[in-house]
C-alpha positions in Angstrom: 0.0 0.0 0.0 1.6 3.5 -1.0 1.0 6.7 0.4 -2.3 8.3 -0.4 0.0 12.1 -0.1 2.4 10.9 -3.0 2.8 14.2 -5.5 1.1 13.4 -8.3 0.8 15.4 -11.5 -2.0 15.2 -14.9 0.0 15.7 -18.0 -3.0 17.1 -20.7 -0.9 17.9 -24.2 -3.3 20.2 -26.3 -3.7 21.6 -30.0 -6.3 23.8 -30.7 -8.1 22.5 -27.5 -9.1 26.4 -26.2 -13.3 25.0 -26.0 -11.9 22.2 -23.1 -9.0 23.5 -21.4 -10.7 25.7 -18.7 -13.2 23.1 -18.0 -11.1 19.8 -18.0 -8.8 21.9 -15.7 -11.8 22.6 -13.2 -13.5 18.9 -13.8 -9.8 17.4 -13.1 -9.2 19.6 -9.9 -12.5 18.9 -8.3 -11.9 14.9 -8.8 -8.9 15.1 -7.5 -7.6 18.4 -5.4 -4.4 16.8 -4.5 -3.1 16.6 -7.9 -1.3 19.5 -10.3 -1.8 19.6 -13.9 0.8 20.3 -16.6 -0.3 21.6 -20.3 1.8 21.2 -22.8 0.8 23.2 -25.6 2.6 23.0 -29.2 1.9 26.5 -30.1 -2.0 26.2 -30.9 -2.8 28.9 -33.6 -6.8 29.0 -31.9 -5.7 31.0 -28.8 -5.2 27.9 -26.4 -2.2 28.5 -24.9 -3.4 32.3 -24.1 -6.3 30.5 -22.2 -3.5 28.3 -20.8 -1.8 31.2 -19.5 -4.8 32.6 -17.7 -5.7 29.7 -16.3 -2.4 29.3 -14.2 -2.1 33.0 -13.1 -5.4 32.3 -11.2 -4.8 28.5 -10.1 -2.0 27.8 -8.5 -2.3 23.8 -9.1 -1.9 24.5 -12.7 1.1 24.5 -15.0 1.4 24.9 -18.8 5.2 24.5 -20.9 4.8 26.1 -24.7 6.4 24.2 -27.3 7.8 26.3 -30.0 5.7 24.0 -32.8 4.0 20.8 -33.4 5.7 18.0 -33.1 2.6 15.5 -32.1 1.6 13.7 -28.9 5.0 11.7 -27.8 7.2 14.2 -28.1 4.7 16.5 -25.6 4.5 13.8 -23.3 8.2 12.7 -23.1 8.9 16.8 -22.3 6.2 16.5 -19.4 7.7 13.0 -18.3 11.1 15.5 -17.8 9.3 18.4 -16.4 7.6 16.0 -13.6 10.9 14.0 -13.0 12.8 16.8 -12.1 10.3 18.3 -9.9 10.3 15.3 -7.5 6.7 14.1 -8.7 6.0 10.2 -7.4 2.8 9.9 -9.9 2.9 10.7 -13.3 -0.8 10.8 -15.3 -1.3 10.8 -18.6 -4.8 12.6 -19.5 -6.6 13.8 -23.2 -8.0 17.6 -23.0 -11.0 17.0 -24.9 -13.1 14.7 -22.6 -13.0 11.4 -24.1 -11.2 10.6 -20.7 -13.5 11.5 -18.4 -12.0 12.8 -15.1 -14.0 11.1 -12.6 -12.0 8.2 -13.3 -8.8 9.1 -12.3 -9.4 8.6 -8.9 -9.7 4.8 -9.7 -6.4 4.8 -11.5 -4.6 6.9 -8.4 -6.3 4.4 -5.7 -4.5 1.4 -8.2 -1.3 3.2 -8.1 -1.4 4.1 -4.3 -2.4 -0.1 -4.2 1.2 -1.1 -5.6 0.4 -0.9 -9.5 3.4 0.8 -11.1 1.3 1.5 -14.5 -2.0 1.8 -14.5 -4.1 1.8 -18.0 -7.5 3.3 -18.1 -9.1 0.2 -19.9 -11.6 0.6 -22.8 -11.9 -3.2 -23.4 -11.3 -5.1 -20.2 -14.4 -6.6 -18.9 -16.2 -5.4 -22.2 -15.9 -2.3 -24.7 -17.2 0.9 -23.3 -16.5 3.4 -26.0 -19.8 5.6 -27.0 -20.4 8.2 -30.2 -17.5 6.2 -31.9 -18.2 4.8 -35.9 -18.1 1.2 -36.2 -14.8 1.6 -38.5 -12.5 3.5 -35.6 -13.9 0.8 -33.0 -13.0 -2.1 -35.1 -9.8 -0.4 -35.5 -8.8 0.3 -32.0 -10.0 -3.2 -30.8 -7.9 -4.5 -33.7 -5.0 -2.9 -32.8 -5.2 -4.7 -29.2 -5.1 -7.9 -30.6 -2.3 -7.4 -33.1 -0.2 -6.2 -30.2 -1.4 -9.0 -28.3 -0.6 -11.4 -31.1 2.9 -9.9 -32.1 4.7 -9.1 -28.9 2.6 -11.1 -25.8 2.0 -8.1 -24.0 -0.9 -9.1 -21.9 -2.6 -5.8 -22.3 -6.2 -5.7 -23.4 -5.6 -1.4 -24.2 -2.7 -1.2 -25.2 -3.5 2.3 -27.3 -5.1 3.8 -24.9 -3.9 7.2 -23.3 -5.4 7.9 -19.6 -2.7 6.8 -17.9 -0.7 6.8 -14.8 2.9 6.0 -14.2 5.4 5.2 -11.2 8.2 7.5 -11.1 10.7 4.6 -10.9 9.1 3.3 -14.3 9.6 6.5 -15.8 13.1 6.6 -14.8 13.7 3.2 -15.8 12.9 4.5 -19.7 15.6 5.8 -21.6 13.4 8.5 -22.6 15.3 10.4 -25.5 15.3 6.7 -27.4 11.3 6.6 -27.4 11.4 7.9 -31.1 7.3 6.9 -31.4 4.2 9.4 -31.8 0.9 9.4 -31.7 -1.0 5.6 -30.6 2.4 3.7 -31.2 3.8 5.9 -28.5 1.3 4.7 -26.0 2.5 1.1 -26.7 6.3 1.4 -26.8 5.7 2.8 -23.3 3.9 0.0 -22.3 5.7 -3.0 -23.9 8.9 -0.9 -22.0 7.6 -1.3 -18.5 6.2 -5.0 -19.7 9.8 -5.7 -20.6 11.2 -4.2 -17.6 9.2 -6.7 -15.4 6.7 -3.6 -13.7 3.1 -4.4 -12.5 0.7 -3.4 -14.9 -2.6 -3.3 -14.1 -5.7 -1.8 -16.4 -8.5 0.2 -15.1 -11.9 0.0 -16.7 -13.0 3.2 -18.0 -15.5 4.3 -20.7 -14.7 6.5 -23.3 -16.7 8.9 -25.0 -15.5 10.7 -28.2 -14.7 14.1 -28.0 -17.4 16.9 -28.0 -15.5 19.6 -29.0 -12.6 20.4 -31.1 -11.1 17.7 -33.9 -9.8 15.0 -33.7 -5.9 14.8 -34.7 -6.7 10.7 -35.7 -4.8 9.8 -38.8 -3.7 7.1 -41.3 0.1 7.4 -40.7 -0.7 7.2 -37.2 -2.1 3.9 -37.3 0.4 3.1 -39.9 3.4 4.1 -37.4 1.8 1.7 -34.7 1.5 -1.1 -37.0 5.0 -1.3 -38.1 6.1 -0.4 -34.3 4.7 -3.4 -33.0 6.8 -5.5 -35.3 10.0 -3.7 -34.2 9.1 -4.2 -30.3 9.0 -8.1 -31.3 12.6 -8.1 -33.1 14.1 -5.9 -30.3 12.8 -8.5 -28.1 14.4 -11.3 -30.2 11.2 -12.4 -31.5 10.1 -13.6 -28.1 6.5 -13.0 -26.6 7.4 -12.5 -22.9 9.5 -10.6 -21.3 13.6 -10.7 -20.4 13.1 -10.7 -16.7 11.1 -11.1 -14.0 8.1 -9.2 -13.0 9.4 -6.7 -9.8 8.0 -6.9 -6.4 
């Protein structure tokens, strides 16, 4: 059992997100008070990081880091990853702005960190698919792209795209961030299939997720393209095996 005090920070990257930012910040504060939040913007040309800006003179819990351009999801989470390691945070969340993770889940994934979890996955298809407002096409997609990974690499992960998140600092550290190279969904499983190889507890969280409202969403073929051919590179790093080098940590 860990320490329900642990510092614990919400890492929300955002493009052209200035309809959700103000809200998700309020909805993500009231779930959990305890927590800070990080933006990190890439230089939204709709005003968002303005917002940002506002947002943190008034709230003290609430951080935002402006990228000088777009340079897509990974990269904004491997700068916050930095950002939170050198500020001594324990917990490290990984949260979308546009509500398709809704925050009165992330207690759930903090109580399974504070538990002994050292990554926690907000699940969309443990126990069941709970995704709503999505087109059949993108469903049978995502749920697809479980299974390949499954398939490929063994990872014993029934989300292994998905993006609400929350990490142990010591995973974190373990990562030799600068060499994580992937964007966008792939980037969500090289992270996993690195603490999987490492030997950390994984556990997945059941969540549902409900597309975005507002805004666009940033979903694209060489996206899904990049996490198809990074799955096959995680097998041959591993040496073609389906399980990982050592054993799972206490």
């Amino acid at each position: 059992m860990m320490h329900m005090n642990e510092k614990t920070l919400v890492i929300i990257p955002t493009y052209d997100e200035k309809e959700n930012v103000r809200p998700i910040a309020e909805a993500v504060l009231k779930q959990a008070p305890e927590v800070n939040i990080l933006f990190v913007d890439d230089q939204s040309p709709d005003g968002t990081g303005r917002i940002l800006d506002e947002i943190v003179s008034a709230e003290p819990r609430v951080f935002v880091m402006h990228r000088e351009k777009k340079e897509g999801l990974g990269r904004a989470y491997i700068a916050g990853f930095k950002w939170a390691l050198e500020r001594g945070y324990e917990l490290i969340c990984e949260m979308d702005a546009d509500f398709s993770h809704d925050p009165k889940a992330l207690p759930a994934l903090l109580k399974a960190a504070h538990d002994g979890a050292d990554l926690v996955i907000g699940s969309r298809y443990i126990g069941g698919i709970r995704v709503m407002n999505w087109p059949m096409s993108r469903l049978l997609l995502s749920t697809g792209a479980g299974k390949y990974v499954r398939l490929i690499t063994g990872m014993p992960v029934h989300d292994p795209t998905g993006g609400f998140k929350c990490f142990r600092r010591k995973v974190l550290e373990s990562i030799e961030l600068d060499k994580i190279t992937s964007n966008g969904y792939s980037f969500q499983i090289e992270m996993n299939h690195n603490a999987w190889m490492k030997g950390f507890k994984i556990q997945e969280v059941p969540i549902i997720f409900e597309d975005r409202v507002a805004g666009y969403s940033k979903m694209s073929t060489d996206i899904a393209f990049e996490a198809f051919t990074l799955v096959l590179k995680l097998w041959f790093r591993n040496g073609c095996r389906r399980k990982p080098p050592v054993e799972r940590k206490a």
